[in-house]
C-alpha positions as CSV (number, residue, x, y, z in Angstrom):
1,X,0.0,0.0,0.0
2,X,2.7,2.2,1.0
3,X,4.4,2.0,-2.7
4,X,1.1,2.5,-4.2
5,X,0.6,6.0,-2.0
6,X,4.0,7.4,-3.5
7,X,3.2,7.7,-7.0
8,X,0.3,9.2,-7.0
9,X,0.8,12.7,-8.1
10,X,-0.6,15.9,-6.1
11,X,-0.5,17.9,-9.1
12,X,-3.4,15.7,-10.3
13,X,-5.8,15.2,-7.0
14,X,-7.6,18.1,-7.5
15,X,-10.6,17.4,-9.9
16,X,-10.7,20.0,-12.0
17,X,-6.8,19.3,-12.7
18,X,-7.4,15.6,-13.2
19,X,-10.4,16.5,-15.7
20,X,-7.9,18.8,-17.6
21,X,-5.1,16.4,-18.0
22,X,-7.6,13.3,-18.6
23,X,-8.9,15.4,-21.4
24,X,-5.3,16.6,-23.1
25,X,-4.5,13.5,-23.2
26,X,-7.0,11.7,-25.5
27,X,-6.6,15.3,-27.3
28,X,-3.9,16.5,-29.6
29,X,-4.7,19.9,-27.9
30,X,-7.9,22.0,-27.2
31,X,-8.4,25.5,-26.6
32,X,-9.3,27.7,-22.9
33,X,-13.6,27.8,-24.1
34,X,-13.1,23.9,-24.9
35,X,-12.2,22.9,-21.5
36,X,-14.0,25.7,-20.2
37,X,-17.3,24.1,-21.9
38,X,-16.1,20.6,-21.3
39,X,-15.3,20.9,-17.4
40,X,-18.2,23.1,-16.7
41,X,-15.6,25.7,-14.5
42,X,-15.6,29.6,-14.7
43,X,-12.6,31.6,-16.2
44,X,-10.9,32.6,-13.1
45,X,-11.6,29.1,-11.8
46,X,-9.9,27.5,-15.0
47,X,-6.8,29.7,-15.4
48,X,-5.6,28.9,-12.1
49,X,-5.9,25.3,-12.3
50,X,-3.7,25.5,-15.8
51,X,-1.6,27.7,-14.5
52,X,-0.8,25.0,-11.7
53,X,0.0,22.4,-14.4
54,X,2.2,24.7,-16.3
55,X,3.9,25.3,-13.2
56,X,4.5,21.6,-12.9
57,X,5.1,21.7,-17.0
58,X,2.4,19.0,-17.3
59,X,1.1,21.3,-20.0
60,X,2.4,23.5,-22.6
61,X,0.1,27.1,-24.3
62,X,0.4,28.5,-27.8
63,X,-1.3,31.7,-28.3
64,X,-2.3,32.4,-31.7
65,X,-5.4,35.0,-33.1
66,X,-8.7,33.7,-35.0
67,X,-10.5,36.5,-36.9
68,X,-8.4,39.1,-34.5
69,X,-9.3,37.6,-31.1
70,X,-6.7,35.6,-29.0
71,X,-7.1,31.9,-28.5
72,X,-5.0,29.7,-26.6
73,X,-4.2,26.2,-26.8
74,X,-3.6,24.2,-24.6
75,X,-1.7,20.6,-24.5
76,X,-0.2,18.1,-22.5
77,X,3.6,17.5,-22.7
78,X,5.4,14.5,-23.0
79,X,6.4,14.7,-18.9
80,X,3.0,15.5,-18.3
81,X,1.7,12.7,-19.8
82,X,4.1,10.3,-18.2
83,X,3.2,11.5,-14.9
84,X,-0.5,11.3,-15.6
85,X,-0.6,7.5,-16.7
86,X,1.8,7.0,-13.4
87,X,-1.2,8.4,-11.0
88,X,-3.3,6.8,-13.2
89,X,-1.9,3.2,-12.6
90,X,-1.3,3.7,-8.9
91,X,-5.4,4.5,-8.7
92,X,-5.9,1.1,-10.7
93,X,-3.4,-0.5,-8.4
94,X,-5.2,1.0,-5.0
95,X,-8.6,-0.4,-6.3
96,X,-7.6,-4.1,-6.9
């Protein structure tokens, strides 16, 4: 049980943070009003949550404009990944 505890990740206990990663991914990328739709969060609520995964570098931004209005992207890095399917597993692992 003990070994099972240590990899799972406190980056990704929070909900909305787990619902963000488990969506990049399945997903090439998506942008802020994606996951803002998807998750069902406010703005504020949102930013902070990706800002905490950035932190971690879990997930990467590109800013880019569509018809002259700022979108970001938003997509999970190859660490960020890793780290995921590790919490991921030790879940599994804790419920067998």
């Amino acid at each position: 049980m003990k070994e099972l505890l240590k990899d799972l990740n406190k980056a990704f206990e929070n909900k909305i943070r787990l619902g963000i990663m488990s969506a990049l991914v399945v997903n090439d990328h998506l942008d802020f009003m994606a996951l803002k739709d998807l998750l069902g969060v406010t703005d504020g609520n949102l930013a902070s949550h990706l800002k905490n995964l950035e932190k971690h570098k879990y997930i990467r931004f590109k800013k880019e404009f569509l018809d002259r209005k700022p979108n970001t992207k938003y997509a999970a890095t190859p660490e960020g990944i890793k780290a995921f399917e590790k919490h991921i597993k030790a879940i599994e692992q804790l419920l067998k």
